[in-house]
C-alpha positions as CSV (number, residue, x, y, z in Angstrom):
1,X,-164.8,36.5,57.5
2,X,-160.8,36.7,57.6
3,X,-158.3,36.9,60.3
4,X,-158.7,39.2,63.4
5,X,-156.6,42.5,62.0
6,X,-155.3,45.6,64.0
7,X,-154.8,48.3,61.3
8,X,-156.0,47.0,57.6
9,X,-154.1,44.2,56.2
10,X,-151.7,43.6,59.1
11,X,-152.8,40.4,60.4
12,X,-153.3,40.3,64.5
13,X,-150.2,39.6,66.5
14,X,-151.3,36.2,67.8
15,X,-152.3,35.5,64.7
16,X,-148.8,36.0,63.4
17,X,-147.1,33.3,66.0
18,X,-150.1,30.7,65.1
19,X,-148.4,31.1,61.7
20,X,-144.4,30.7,63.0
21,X,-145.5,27.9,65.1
22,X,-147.8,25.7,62.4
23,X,-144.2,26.8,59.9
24,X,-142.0,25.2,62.8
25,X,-144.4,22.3,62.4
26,X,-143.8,21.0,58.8
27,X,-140.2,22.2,58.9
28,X,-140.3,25.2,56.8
29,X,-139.2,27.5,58.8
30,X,-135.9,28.2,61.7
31,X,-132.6,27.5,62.1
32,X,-133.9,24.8,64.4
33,X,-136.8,23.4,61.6
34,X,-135.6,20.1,61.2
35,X,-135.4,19.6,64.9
36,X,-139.3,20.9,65.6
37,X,-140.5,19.3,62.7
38,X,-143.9,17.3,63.5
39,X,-143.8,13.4,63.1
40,X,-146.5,12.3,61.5
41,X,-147.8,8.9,61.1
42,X,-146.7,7.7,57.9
43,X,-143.1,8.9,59.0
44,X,-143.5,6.1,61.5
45,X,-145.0,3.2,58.8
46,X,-143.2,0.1,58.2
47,X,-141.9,0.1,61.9
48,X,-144.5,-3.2,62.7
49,X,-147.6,-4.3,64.3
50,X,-147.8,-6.6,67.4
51,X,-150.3,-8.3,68.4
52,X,-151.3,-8.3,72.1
53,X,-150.8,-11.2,74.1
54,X,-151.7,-10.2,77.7
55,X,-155.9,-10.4,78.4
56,X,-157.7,-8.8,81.6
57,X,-157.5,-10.7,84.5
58,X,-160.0,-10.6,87.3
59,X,-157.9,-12.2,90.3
60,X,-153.7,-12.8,91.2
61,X,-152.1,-13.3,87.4
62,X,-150.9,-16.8,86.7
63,X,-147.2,-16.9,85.7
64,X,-148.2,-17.4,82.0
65,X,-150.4,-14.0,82.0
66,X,-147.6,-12.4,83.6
67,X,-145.3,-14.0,81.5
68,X,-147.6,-13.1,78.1
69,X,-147.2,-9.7,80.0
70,X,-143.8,-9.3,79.7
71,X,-143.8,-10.3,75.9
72,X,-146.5,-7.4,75.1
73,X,-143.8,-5.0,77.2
74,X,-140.5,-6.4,75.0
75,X,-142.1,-6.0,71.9
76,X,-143.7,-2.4,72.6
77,X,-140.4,-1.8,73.3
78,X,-138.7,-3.1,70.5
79,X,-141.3,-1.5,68.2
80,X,-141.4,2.1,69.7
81,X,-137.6,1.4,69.1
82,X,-138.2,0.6,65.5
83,X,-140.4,3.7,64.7
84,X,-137.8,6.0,66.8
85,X,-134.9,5.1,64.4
86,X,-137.5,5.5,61.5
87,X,-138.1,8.7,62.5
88,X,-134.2,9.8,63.7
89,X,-133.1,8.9,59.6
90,X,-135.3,11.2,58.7
């Protein structure tokens, strides 16, 4: 089939900037490639897993679900802070 073209082998002009943008993606292209480049996940692997203390409640939290709670927030935190310098020593 091939790409939409407008005279012969000239490839369509949207077609064109699909091309910059997916370049921008993996960093190969631009003065500013490094800072569009896409994170993937294995740039984030090795940051850590938690494990999820908090369960569903039906009624008024107790003090120990809101306080299991607060632990799932701290270390969501500290782990989206693990994976963000991960990423930033790229």
């Amino acid at each position: 089939m091939g790409y939409p073209t407008r005279t012969g082998s000239q490839p369509a002009p949207n077609r064109v900037a699909q091309d910059e943008r997916a370049a921008a993606l993996v960093g190969d292209r631009g003065r500013r490639a490094a800072e569009l480049k896409a994170v993937t996940l294995g740039d984030a692997a090795g940051a850590g897993v938690i494990e999820l203390q908090a369960k569903s409640v039906t009624a008024t939290p107790t003090a120990a679900e809101h306080n299991a709670l607060v632990a799932d927030i701290r270390a969501l935190a500290g782990l989206l802070s693990r994976m963000g310098a991960k990423i930033a020593g790229l």
